[in-house]
Short mmCIF file of the C-alpha atoms (twelve columns), coordinates in Angstrom:
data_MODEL
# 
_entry.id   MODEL 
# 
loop_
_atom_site.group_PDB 
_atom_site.id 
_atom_site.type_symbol 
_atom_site.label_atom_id 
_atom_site.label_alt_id 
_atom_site.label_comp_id 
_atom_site.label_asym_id 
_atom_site.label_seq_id 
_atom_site.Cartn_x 
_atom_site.Cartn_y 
_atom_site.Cartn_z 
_atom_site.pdbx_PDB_model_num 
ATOM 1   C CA . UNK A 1   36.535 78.063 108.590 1 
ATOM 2   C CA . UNK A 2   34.753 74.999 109.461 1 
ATOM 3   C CA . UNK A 3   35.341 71.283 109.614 1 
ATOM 4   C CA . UNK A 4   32.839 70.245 107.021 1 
ATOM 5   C CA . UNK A 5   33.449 73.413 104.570 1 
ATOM 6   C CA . UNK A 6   37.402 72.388 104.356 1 
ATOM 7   C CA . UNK A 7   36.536 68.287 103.919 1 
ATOM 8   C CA . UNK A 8   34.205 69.574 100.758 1 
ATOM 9   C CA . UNK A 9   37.515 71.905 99.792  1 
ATOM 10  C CA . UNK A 10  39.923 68.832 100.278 1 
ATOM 11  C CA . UNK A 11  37.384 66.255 97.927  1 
ATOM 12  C CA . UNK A 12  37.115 69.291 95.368  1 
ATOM 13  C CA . UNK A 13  40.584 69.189 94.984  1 
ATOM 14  C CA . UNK A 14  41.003 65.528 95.366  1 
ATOM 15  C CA . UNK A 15  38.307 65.380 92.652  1 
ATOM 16  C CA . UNK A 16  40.257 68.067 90.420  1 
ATOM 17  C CA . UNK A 17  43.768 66.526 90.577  1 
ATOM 18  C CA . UNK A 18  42.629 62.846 89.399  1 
ATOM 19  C CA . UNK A 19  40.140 64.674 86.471  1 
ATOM 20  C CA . UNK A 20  43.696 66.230 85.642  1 
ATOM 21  C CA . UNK A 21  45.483 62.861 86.164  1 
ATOM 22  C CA . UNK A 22  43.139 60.913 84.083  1 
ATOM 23  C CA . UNK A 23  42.987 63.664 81.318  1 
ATOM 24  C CA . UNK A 24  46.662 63.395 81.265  1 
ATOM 25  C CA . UNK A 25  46.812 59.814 80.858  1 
ATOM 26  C CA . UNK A 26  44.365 59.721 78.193  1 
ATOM 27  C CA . UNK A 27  46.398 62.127 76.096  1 
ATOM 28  C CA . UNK A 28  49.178 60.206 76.919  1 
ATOM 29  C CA . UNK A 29  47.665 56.946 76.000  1 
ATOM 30  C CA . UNK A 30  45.736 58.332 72.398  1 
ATOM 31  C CA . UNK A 31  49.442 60.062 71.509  1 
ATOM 32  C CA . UNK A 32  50.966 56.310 71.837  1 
ATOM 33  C CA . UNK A 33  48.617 54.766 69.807  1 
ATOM 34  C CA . UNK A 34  49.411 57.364 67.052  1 
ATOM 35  C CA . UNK A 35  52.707 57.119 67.250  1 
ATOM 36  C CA . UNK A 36  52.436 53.412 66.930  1 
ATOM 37  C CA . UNK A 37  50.382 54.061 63.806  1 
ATOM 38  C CA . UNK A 38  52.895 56.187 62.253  1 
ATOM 39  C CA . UNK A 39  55.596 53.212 63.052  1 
ATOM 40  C CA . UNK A 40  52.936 51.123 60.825  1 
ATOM 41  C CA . UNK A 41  52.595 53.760 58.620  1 
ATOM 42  C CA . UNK A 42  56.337 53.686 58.001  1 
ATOM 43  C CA . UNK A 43  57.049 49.975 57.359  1 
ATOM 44  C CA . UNK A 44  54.207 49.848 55.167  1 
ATOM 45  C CA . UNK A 45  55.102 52.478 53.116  1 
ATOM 46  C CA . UNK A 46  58.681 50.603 52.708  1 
ATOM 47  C CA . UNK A 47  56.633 47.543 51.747  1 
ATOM 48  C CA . UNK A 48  54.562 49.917 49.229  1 
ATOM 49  C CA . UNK A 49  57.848 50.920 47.665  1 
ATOM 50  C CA . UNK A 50  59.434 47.665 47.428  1 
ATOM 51  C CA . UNK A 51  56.175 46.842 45.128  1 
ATOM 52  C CA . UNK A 52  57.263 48.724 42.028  1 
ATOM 53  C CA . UNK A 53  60.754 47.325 41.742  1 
ATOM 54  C CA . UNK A 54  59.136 43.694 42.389  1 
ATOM 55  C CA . UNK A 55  56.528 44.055 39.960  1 
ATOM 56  C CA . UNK A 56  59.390 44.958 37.292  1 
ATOM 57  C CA . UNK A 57  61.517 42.191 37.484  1 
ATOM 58  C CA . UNK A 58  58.681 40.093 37.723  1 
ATOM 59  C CA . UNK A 59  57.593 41.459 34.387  1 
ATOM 60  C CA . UNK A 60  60.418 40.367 32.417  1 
ATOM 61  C CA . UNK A 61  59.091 36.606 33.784  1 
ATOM 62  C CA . UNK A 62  55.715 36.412 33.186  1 
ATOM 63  C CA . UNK A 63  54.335 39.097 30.873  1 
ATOM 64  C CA . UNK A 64  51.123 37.127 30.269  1 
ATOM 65  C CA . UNK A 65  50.245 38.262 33.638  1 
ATOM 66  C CA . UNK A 66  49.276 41.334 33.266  1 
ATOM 67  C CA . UNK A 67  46.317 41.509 35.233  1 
ATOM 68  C CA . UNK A 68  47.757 40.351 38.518  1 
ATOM 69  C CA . UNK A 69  50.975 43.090 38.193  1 
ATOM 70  C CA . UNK A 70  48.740 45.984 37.381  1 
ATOM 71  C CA . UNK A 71  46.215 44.490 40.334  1 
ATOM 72  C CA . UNK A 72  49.740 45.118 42.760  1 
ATOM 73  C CA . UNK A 73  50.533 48.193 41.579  1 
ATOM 74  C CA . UNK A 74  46.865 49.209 41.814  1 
ATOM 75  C CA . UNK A 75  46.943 48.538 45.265  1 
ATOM 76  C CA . UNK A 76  50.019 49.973 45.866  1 
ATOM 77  C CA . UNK A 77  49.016 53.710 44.753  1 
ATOM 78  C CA . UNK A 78  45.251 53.325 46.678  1 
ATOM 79  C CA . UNK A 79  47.875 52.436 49.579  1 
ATOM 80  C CA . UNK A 80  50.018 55.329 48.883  1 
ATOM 81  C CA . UNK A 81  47.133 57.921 48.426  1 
ATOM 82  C CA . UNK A 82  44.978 56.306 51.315  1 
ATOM 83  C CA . UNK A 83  44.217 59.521 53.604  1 
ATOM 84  C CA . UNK A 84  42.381 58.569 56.773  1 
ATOM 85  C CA . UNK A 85  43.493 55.670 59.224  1 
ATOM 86  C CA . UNK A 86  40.166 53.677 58.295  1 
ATOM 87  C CA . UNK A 87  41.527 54.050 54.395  1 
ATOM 88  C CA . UNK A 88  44.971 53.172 55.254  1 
ATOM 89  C CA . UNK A 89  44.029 49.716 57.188  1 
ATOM 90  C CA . UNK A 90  41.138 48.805 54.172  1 
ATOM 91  C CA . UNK A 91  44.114 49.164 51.704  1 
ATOM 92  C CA . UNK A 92  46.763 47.505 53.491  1 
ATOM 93  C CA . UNK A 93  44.894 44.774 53.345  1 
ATOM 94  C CA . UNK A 94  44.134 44.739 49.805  1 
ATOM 95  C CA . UNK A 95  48.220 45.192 49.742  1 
ATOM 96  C CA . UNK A 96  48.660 41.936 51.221  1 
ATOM 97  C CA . UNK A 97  46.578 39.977 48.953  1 
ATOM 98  C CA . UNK A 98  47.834 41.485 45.666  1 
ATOM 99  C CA . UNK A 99  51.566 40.928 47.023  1 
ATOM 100 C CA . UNK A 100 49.904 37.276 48.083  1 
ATOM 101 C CA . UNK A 101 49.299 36.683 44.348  1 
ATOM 102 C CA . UNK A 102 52.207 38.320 43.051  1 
ATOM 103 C CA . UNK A 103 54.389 35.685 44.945  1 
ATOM 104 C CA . UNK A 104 52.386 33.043 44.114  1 
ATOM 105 C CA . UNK A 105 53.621 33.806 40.203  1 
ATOM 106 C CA . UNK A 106 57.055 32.800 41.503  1 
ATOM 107 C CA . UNK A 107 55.826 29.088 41.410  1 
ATOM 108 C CA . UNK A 108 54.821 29.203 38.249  1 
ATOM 109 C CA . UNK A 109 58.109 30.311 37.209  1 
ATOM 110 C CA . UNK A 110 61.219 28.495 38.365  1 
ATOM 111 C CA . UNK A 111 63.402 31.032 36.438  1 
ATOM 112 C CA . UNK A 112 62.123 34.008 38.289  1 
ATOM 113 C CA . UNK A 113 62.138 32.556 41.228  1 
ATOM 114 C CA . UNK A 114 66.027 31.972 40.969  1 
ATOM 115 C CA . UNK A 115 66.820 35.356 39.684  1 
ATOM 116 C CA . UNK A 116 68.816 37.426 42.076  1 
ATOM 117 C CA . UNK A 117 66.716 40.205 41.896  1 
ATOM 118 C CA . UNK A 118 63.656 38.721 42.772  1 
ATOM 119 C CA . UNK A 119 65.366 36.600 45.535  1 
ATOM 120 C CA . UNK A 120 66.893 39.996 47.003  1 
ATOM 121 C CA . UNK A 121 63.305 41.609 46.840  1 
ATOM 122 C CA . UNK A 122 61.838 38.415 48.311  1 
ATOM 123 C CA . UNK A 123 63.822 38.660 51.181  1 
ATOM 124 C CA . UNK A 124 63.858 42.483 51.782  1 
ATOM 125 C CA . UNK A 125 59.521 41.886 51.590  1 
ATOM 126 C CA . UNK A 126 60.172 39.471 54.382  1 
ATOM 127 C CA . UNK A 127 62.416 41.200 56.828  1 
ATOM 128 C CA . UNK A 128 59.574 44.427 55.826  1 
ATOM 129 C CA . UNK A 129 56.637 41.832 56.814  1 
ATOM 130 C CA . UNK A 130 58.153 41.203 59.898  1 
ATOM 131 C CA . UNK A 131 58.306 44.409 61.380  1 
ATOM 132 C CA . UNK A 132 54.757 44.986 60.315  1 
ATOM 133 C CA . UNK A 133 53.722 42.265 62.303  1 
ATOM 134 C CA . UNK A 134 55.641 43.490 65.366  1 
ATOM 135 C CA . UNK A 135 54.267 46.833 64.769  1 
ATOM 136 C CA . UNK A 136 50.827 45.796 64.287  1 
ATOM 137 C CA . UNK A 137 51.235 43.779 67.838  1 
ATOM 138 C CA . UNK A 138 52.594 47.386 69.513  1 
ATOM 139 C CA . UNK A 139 49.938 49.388 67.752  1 
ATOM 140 C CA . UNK A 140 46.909 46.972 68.605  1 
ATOM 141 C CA . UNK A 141 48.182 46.692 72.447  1 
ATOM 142 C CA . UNK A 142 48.484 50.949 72.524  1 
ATOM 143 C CA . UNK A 143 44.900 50.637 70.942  1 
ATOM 144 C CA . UNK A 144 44.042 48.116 74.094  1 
ATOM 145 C CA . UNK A 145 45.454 50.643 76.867  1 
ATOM 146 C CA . UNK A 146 44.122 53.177 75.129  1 
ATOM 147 C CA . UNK A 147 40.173 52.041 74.515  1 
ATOM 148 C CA . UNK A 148 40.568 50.365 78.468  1 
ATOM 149 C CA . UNK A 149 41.026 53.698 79.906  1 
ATOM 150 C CA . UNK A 150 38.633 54.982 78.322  1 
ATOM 151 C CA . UNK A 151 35.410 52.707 79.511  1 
ATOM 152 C CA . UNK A 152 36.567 51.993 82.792  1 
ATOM 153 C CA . UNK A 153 34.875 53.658 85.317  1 
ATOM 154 C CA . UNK A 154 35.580 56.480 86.384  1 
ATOM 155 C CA . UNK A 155 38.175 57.535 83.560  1 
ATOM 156 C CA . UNK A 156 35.316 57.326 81.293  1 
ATOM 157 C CA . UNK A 157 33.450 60.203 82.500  1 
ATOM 158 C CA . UNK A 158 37.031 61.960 81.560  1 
ATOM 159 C CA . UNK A 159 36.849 60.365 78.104  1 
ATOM 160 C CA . UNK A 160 33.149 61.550 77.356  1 
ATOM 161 C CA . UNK A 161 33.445 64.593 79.300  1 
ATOM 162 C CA . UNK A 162 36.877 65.791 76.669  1 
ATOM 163 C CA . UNK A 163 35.056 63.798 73.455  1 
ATOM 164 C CA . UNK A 164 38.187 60.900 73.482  1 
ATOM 165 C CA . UNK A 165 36.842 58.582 70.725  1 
ATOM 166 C CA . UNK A 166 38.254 55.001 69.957  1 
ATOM 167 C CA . UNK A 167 40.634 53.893 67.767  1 
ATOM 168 C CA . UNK A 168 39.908 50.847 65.468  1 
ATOM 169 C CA . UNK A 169 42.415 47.680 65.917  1 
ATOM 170 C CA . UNK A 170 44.585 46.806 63.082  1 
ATOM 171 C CA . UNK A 171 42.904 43.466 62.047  1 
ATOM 172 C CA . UNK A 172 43.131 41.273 59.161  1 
ATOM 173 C CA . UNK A 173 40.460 40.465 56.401  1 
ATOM 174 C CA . UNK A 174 38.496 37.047 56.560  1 
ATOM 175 C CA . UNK A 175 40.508 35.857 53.687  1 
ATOM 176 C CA . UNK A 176 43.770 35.938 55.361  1 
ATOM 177 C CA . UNK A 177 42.530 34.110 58.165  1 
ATOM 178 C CA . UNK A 178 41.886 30.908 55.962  1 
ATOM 179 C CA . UNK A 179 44.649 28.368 56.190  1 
ATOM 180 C CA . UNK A 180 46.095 28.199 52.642  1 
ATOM 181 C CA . UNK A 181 46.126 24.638 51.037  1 
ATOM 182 C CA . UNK A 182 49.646 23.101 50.187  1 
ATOM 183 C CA . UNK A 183 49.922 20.509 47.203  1 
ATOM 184 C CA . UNK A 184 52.830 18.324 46.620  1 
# 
């Protein structure tokens, strides 16, 4: 066997062993990021249940506000039936602003916003919001690894090569962004 024929064996199998490597990884990396979703998935869907029982005892408070309760639970159930990622993250955020408006009726009602129940719920809603917030941050840096390793040279050529596509970052609407305006 000759010199040059076993360097071209040696880089061949150098060659295979990092396509492996990086193939690996990128599995690795695109199973994280789903799992991460389904951590999302799960705290959301806690918040989506917590909807119904706030939207009752709200009810008994301000029944002249019809259209903003049936608005929540409306966005609830697109929530609840939302079947792709893309659908899940578009109604998530139409979650947030009908639960948004929801509390907002506890100002206009000082009795509701003493009642037990609706203090209980508030509080549950906030603890829930919370660990969205630290999920989104774990999902969105997953989502980071994930989408780096996949255009960096030459992991990319992996990526392509095995059809790894992107995952979208769990952002928030335009409307949430805006600092909200505080009277006294």
């Amino acid at each position: 066997m000759s010199k040059e024929f076993l360097i071209i064996i040696i880089i061949v199998v150098i060659i295979v062993i990092y396509c492996i490597m990086a193939y690996n990884t990128l599995v690795k990396l695109k199973n994280r990021v789903k799992t991460n979703w389904a951590q999302i998935d799960v705290v959301l869907k806690r918040r989506a249940d917590l909807i119904p029982n706030l939207v009752e005892t709200v009810k008994g408070y301000a029944s002249h506000e019809k259209e903003t309760l049936e608005n929540a639970i409306k966005a609830r159930n697109t929530y609840v039936n939302a079947g792709t990622l893309q659908d899940q993250l578009a109604a998530s955020n139409e979650l947030n602003q009908a639960l948004s408006r929801l509390m907002m009726l506890s100002e206009a009602y000082p009795d509701l916003k003493a009642n037990v129940n609706f203090i209980e719920l508030q509080k549950e809603l906030t603890v829930t919001e919370d660990k969205i917030t630290y999920a989104r941050q774990f999902y969105n840096d997953s989502v980071n690894k994930y989408i780096n390793k996949t255009e960096v040279f030459p992991s990319v050529i992996i990526a392509k090569l095995f059809g790894f596509k992107p995952f979208a970052y769990f952002e928030i609407q335009e409307v949430d962004k805006e600092v909200p305006k505080v009277k006294f």
